[in-house]
VMD Tcl script that draws the C-alpha trace (Angstrom):
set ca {
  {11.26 31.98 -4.89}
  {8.16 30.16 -5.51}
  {8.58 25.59 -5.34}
  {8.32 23.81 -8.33}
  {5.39 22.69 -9.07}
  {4.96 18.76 -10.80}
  {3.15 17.29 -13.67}
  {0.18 15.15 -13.32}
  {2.11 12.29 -14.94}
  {4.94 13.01 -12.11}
  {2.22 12.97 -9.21}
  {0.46 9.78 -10.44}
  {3.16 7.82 -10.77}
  {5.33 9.50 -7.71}
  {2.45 8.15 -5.87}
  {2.22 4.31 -7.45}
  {6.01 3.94 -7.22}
  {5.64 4.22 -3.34}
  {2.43 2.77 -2.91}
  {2.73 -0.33 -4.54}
  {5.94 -1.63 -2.64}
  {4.41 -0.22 0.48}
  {1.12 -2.06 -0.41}
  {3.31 -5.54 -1.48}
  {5.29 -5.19 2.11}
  {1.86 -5.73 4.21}
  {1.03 -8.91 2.34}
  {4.60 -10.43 3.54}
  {3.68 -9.66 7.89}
  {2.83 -12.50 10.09}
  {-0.78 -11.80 10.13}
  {-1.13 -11.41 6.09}
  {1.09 -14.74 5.54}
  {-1.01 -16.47 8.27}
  {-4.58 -15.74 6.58}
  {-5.74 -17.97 3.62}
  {-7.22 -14.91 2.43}
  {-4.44 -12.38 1.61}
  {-4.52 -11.15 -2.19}
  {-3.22 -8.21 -3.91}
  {-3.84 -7.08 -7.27}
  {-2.50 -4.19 -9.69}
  {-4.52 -3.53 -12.66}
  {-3.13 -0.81 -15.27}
  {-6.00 0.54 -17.60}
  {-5.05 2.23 -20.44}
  {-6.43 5.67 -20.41}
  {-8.08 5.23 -17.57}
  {-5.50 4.48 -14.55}
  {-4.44 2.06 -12.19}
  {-6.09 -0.01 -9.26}
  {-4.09 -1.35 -6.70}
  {-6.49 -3.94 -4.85}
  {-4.77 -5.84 -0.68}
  {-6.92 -7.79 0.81}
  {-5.65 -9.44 4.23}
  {-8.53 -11.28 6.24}
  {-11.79 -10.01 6.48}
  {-10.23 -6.06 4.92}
  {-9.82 -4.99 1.58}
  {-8.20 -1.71 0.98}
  {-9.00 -0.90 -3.06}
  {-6.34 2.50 -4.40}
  {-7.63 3.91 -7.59}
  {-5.36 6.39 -9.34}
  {-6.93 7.66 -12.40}
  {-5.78 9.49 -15.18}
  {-6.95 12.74 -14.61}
  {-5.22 13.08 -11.70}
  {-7.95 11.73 -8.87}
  {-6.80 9.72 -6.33}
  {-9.02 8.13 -3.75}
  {-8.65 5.30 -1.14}
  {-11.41 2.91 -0.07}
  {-11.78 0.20 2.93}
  {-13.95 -2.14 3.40}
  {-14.47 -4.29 6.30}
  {-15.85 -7.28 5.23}
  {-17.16 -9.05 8.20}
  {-19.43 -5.96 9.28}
  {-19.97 -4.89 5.40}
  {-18.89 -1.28 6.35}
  {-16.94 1.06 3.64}
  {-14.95 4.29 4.27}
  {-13.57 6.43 1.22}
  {-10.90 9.07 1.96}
  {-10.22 11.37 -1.24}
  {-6.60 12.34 -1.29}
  {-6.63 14.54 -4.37}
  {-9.78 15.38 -6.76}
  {-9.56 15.65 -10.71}
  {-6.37 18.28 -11.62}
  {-4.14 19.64 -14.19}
  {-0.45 20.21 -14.19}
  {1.39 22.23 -11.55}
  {-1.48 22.15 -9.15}
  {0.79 20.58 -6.52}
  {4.28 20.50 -5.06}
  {6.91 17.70 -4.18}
  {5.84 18.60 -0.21}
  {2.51 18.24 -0.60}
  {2.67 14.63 -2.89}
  {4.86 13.70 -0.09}
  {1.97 14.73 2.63}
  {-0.63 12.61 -0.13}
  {1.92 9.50 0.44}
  {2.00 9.76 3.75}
  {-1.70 10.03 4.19}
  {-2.14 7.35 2.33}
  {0.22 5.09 3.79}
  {-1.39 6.00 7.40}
  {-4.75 5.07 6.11}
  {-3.61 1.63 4.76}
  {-1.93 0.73 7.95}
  {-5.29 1.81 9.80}
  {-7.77 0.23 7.46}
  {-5.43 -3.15 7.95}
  {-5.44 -2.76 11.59}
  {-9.57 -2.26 11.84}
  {-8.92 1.45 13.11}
  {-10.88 2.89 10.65}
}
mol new
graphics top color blue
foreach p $ca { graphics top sphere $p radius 0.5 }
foreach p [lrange $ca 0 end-1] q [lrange $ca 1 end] { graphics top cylinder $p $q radius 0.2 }
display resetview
């Protein structure tokens, strides 16, 4: 018995459904409440995607999702102008992945955010 497989529509928005509350809860911890500088934005193109920008102190964390299915992370640290880009999925069509590997995307993603946050990346 092979898994199911999901839609790009499913992945995308399997993805910003627990990213964005995820993102939302590190703008409400001590350090992110403390600092003048905590922002977070969520931009919905049409046809295009979604950005999901947190910025807590001197890091930004930007999450594009686009429409055809690419999702990338990027970090920047802002007081030593360094970036780092992690690509969790490239450009794909419909039953290229399965509900245990979205899961492993989330995940990955999640563990990057906290890093990035931290200055561990």
């Amino acid at each position: 018995m092979t898994p199911q497989t999901l839609r790009r529509l499913d992945v995308k928005k399997q993805f910003i459904e627990t990213i964005e509350p995820f993102a939302h809860r590190q703008t409400l911890k001590p350090k992110a409440v403390n600092s003048s500088k905590t922002t977070m934005s969520i931009q919905r193109y049409n046809h295009s995607g979604t950005k999901i920008q947190l910025r807590i102190g001197y890091s930004k964390v930007l999450i594009h999702i686009f429409s055809n299915g690419k999702i990338n992370l990027t970090h920047y640290d802002l007081f030593f102008d360094r970036e780092e880009t992690l690509e969790i999925t490239d450009a794909f069509d419909n039953g290229v992945y399965t509900q245990d590997e979205v899961d492993g995307f989330i995940k990955q993603a999640k563990t990057f955010i906290k890093q990035a946050l931290k200055g561990e990346v």
